[in-house]
N, C-alpha and C positions, 0 to 999 in steps of 0.2 A: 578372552578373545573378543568378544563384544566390545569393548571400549576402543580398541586399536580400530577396528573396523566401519562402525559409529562414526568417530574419527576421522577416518579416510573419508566417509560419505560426507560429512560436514565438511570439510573442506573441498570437497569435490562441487558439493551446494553452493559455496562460496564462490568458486570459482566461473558458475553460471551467471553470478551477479552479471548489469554491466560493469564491464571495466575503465570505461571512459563516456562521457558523453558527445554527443556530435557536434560542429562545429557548425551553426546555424547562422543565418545573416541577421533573422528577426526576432529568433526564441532563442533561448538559454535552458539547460536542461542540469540538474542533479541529482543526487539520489544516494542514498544509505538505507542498509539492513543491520542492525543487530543480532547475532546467531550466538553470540557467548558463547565459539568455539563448540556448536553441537548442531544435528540436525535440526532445523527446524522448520516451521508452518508458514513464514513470514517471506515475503520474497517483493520484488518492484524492479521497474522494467522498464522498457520505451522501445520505439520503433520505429522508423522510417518506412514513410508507407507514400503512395503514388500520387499526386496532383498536391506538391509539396504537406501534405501533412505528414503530425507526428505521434503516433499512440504513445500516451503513460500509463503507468499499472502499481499500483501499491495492491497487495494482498496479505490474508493472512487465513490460516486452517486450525480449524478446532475440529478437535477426534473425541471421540466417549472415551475416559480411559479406564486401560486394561484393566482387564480380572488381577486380582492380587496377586504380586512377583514379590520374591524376592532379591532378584539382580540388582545389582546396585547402578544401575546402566538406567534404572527403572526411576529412581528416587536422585532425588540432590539436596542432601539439607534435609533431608527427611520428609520432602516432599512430594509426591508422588506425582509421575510424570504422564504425557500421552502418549502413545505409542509412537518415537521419533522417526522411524521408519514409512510407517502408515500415513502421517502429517505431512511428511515431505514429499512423498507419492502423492499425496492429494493435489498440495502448491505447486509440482511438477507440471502435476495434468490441469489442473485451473490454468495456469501459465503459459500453458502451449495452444490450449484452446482459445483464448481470448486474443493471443496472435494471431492464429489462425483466420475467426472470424471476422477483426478489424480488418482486412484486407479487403472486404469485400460489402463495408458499410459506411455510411459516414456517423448512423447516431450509435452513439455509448451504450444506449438503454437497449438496442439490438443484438449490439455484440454481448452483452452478461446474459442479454435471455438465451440466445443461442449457445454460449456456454452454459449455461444451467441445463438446458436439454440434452448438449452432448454428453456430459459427466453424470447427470445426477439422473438417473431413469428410474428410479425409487426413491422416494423423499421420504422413506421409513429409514437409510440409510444412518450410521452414524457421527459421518463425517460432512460438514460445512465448511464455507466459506465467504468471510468476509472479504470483498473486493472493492475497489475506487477504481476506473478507467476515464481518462478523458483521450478525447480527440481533439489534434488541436493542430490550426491551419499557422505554419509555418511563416508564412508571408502574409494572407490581412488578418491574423488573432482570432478568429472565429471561433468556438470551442462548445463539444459534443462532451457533458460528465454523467455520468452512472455511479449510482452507489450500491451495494449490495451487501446488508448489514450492516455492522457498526464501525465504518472507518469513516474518517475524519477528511473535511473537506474543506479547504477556507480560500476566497479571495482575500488578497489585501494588496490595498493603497492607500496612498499619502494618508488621504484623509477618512477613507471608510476601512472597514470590518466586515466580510460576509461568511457565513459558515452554511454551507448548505445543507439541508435536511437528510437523517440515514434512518428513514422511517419504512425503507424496505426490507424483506427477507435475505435471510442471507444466500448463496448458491446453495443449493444441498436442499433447502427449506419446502420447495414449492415447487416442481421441474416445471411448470405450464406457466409461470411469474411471467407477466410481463413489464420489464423495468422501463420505468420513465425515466428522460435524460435530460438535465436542464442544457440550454441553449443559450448561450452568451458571450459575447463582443471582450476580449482580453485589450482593455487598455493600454496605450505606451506605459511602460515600466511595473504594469501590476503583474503579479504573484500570485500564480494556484500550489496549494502546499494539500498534499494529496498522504493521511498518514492511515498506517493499517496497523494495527496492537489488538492484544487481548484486552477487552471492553473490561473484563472481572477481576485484571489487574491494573488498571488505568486508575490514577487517581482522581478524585472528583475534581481537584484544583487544578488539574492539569491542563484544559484550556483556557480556563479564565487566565492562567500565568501565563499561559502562553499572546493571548491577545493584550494582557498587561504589556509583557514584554515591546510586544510591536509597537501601541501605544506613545512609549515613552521616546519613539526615534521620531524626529521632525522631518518637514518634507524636505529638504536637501539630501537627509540620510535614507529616507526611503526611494528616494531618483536614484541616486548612487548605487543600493545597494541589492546586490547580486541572489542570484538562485542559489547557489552557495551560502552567503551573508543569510539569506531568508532560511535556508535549510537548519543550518550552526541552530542560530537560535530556536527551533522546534527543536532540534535534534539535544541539545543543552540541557534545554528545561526537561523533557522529557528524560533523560538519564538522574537527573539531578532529584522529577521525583519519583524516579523507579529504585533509587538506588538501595541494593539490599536486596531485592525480590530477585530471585532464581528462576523466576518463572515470565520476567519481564523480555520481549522481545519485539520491537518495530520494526517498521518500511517507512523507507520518506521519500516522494519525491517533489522537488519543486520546480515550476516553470516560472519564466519569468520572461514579459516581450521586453525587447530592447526599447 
């Protein structure tokens, strides 16, 4: 009975995704989760919020896992799983909070502290979470990012490569953190690529392949090419070296100024 149900909840998760992105004058917007048809920890988002800006969100939840089961609801491959239920409650509630409080801020590094306050009131707890959010001004490119653990952050253009530091705690870590947020001017046609994964199953090659990847396109193909185009390839390489792992699951999302 647990697997039918499971089931229903996973695709009910799925179904919170966004479904489409908005149709902006000066931003571009995308976004992909992999769930492997199960509950999971990993979730990303966006919003529409007042004096033209746009909240983004990549997240992802680690739980302590369970006392030994035997369900097989529990294991896949023979690998012992976290508690699917418990993880998705987490990403639930990390995900409505950080909506919530971007409505009433303009920096990043405000909204994750205040969501670490509202959620995590015991940092004996045994659930985390890794979060990315930026704020990002619709019409002149302005942009407010927070990181919160170990998700991945990158500008990129024609000619540079930036990955921003995730040298802070995760949610859950610390309730009194308070996050810094970098502050910076989005160029005509650059790219914030905003990814959230399990750190412990990420491969080590996996961003250098990934800024390979960007590397090798010139600048006509980097003018041209879309939040979508930018997305594909993180989204690519990341399957390509996850593939195999049961336990592999991302969030992406990318902006990109017109």
């Amino acid at each position: 009975m647990a697997g039918p149900l499971l089931s229903a909840a996973a695709d009910r998760q799925q179904e919170q995704l966004p479904a489409f992105a908005p149709l902006l004058e000066e931003v571009e917007l995308d976004g992909w989760s992999s769930h492997q048809r199960m509950l999971s920890g990993n979730f990303h988002d966006w919003m529409l919020l007042d004096g033209g800006r746009v909240l983004v969100m990549v997240g992802h939840v680690a739980t302590a896992s369970p006392a030994r089961r035997d369900d097989a609801a529990w294991r896949v491959d023979g690998v012992e799983l976290c508690d699917p239920i418990e993880t998705a409650l987490i990403a639930q509630a990390a995900w409505t909070a950080v909506r919530a409080h971007a409505l009433h801020t303009d920096d990043a590094g405000r909204v994750l502290s205040l969501a670490a306050r509202t959620l995590w009131t015991n940092p004996a707890m045994s659930q985390q979470a890794a979060v990315a959010v930026a704020l990002v001004d619709a019409v002149g490119g302005s942009a407010s990012l927070a990181i919160a653990g170990d998700c991945l952050a990158w500008r990129v253009r024609a000619a540079t490569w930036e990955q921003f530091p995730c040298d802070e705690p995760p949610l859950g870590a610390e309730t009194h953190f308070a996050y810094s947020a970098h502050e910076f001017a989005m160029s005509l046609r650059e790219r914030l690529l905003l990814v959230a994964d399990h750190p412990a199953h990420r491969p080590a090659k996996f961003v250098p392949s990934v800024a390979a990847e960007f590397s090798t396109h010139g600048a006509e193909s980097h003018r041209r090419m879309t939040a979508s185009d930018a997305l594909s390839i993180v989204r690519h390489r990341y399957e390509r070296e996850t593939a195999g792992d049961v336990l592999a699951s991302a969030s992406i999302v990318a902006v990109r100024r017109r």
